[in-house]
C-alpha positions in Angstrom: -109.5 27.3 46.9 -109.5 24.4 44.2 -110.4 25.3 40.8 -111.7 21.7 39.1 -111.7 23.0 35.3 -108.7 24.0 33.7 -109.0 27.4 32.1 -109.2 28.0 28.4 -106.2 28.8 26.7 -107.4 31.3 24.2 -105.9 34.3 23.3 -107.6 37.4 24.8 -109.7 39.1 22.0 -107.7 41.8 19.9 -108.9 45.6 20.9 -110.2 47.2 17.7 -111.5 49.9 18.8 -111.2 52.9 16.5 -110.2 55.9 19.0 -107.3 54.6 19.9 -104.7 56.3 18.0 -101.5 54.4 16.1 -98.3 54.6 16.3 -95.2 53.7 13.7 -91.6 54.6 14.6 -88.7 55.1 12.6 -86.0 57.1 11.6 -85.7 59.6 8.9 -83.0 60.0 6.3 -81.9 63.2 7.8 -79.6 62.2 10.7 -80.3 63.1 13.5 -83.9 62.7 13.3 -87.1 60.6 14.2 -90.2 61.0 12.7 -93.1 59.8 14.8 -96.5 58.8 12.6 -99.8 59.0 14.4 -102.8 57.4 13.6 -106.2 57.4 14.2 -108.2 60.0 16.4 -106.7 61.9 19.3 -108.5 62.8 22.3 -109.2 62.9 26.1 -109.1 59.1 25.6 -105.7 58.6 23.9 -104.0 61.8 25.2 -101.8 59.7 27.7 -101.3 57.4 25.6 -99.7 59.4 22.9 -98.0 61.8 25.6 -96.0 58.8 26.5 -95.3 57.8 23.4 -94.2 61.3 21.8 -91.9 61.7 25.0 -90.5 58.0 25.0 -89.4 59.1 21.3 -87.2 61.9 23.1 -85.7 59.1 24.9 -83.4 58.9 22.1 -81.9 62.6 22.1 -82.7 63.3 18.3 -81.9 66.6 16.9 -85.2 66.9 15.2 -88.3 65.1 16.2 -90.8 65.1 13.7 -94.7 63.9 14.4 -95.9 63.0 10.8 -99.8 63.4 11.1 -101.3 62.1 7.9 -103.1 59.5 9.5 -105.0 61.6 12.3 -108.7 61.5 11.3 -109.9 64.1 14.4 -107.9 65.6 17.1 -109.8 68.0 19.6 -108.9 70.5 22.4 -108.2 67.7 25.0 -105.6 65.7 22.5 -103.9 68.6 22.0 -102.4 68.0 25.8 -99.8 65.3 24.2 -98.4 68.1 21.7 -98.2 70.5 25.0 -96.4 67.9 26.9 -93.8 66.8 24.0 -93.5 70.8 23.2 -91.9 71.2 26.6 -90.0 68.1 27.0 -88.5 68.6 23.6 -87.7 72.1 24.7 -86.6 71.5 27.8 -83.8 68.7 26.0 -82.9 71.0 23.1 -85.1 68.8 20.8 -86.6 70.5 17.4 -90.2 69.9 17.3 -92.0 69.9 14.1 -95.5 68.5 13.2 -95.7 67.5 9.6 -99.1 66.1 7.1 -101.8 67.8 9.5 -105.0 68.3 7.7 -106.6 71.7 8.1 -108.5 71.0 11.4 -106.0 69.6 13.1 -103.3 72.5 12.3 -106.5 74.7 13.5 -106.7 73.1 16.4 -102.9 73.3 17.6 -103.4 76.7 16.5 -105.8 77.4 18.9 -104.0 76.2 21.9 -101.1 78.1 20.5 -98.6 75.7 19.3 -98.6 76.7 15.2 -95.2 77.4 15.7 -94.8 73.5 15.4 -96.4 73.1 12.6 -95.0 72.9 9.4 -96.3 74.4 6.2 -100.0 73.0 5.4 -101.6 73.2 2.5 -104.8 75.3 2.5 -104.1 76.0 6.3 -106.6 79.0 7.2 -106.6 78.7 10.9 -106.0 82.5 10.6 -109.5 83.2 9.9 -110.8 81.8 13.3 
């Protein structure tokens, strides 16, 4: 088949959408260690996506792993599956974990799943009330 019209040459259209969750890279001061910021809201529809890109930060055997959430506006029960997977990868490699900057409801909801034991202090954290 012959196609008589050239096709455009436009860029595709940038994706905006707000649920899909951010993602800055770089390393900290202390050696050793790479802090992770997310962004944005985490959820059944960016759970893979920030899986893979919490364990692709493993691929460079830190000592500590830090995931700086100050920028997480909402994380639910189904995001909390990219915590779980990067909890047991990090284990599994001899990786610290630690979760930094959560705001209370998202500290409350690792809590619930059980993984406060990643998280770092947090101001006004009363996720043992629930």
């Amino acid at each position: 088949m012959h196609w008589s019209r050239p096709m455009p040459h436009s860029p595709p259209p940038r994706r905006t959408h707000h649920r899909w969750t951010r993602f800055l890279r770089r390393r900290s001061s202390a050696p050793g260690t790479v802090v992770v910021r997310l962004r944005g809201q985490i959820d059944s529809s960016t759970v893979r996506r920030t899986s893979r890109r919490l364990v692709d930060a493993l691929a460079t055997s830190p000592t500590t792993l830090e995931v700086d959430l100050s920028g997480v506006e909402h994380l639910n029960t189904d995001g909390t599956g990219a915590f779980l997977a990067v909890y047991m990868a990090a284990r599994s490699s001899g990786t610290h974990l630690t979760v930094t900057n959560a705001s209370p409801q998202v500290a409350k909801t690792l809590s619930r799943v059980g993984l406060r034991s990643i998280l770092s202090a947090v101001e006004g954290d009363d996720s043992t009330d629930a």
